[in-house]
C-alpha positions as CSV (number, residue, x, y, z in Angstrom):
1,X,0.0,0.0,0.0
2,X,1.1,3.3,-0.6
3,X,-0.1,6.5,1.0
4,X,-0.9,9.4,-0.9
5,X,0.3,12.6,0.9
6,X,-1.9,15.8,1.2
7,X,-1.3,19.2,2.9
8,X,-2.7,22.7,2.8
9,X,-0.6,25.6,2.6
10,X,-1.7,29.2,5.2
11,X,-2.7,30.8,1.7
12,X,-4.9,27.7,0.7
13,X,-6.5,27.9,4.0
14,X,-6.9,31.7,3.7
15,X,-8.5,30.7,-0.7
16,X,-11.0,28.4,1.7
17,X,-11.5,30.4,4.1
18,X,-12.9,33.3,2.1
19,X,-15.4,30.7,0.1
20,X,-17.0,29.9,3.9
21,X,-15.3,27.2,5.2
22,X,-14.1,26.6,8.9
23,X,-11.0,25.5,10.1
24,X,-11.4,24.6,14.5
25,X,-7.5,24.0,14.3
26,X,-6.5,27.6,13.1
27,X,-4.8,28.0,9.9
28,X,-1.7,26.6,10.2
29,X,-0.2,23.8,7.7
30,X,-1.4,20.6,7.9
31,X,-0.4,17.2,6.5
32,X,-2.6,14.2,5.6
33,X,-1.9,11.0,4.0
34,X,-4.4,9.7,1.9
35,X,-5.0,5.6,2.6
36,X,-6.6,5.1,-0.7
37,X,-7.0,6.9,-4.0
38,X,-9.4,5.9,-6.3
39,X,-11.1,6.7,-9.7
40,X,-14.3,5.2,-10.0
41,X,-16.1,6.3,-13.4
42,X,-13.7,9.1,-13.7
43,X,-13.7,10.6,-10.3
44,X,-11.3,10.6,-7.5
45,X,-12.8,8.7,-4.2
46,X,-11.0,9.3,-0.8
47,X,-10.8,6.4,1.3
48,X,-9.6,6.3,4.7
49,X,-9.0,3.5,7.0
50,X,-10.0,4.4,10.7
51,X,-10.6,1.5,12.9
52,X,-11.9,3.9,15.6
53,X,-13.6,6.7,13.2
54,X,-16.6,6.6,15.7
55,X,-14.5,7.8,18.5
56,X,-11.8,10.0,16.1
57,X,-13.1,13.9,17.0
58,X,-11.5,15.3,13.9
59,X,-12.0,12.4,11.2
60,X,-14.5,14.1,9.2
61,X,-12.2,17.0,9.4
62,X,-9.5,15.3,8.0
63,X,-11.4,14.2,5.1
64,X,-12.6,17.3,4.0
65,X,-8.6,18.7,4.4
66,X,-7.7,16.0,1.8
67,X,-10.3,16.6,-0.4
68,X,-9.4,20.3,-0.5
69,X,-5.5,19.5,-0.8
70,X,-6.8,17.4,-3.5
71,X,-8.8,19.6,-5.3
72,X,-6.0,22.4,-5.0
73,X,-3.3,19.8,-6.6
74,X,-5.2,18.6,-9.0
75,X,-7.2,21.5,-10.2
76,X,-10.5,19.6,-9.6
77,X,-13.6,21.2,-8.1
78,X,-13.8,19.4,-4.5
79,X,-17.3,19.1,-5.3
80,X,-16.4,16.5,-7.4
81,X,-14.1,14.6,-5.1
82,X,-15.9,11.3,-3.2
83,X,-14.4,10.6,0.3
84,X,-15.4,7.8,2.6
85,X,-13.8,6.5,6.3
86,X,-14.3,3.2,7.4
């Protein structure tokens, strides 16, 4: 398996910021890695592998950080990017 590394930069979280989204960590920059990439019928799905994602505070979070870092890498609209934890 290899991991797929994601981050946000303090001007990407200042590009979100400014289209309405929250950050409750401050804006500070962040790493992910990505368990799973996929492209399923053209689109890029987000899987991560959480054995405890009822109990993580911050997994949802986390998700939506790599499906922004995503969308900033790849030029895609992050409407467009599926993401799952599991």
């Amino acid at each position: 398996m290899t991991e797929v590394p994601s981050y946000l930069t303090p001007d990407e979280f200042a590009y979100f910021r400014s289209r309405g989204f929250t950050f409750p960590f401050g804006a500070h920059p962040t790493t992910r890695h990505i368990d799973f990439l996929q492209l399923r019928s053209g689109f890029p799905h987000i899987l991560d592998y959480k054995p405890e994602a009822r109990k993580e505070k911050h997994a949802t979070t986390q998700l939506t950080i790599c499906a922004l870092a995503l969308s900033r890498r790849s030029g895609r609209s992050a409407s467009l990017i599926a993401w799952s934890r599991g």
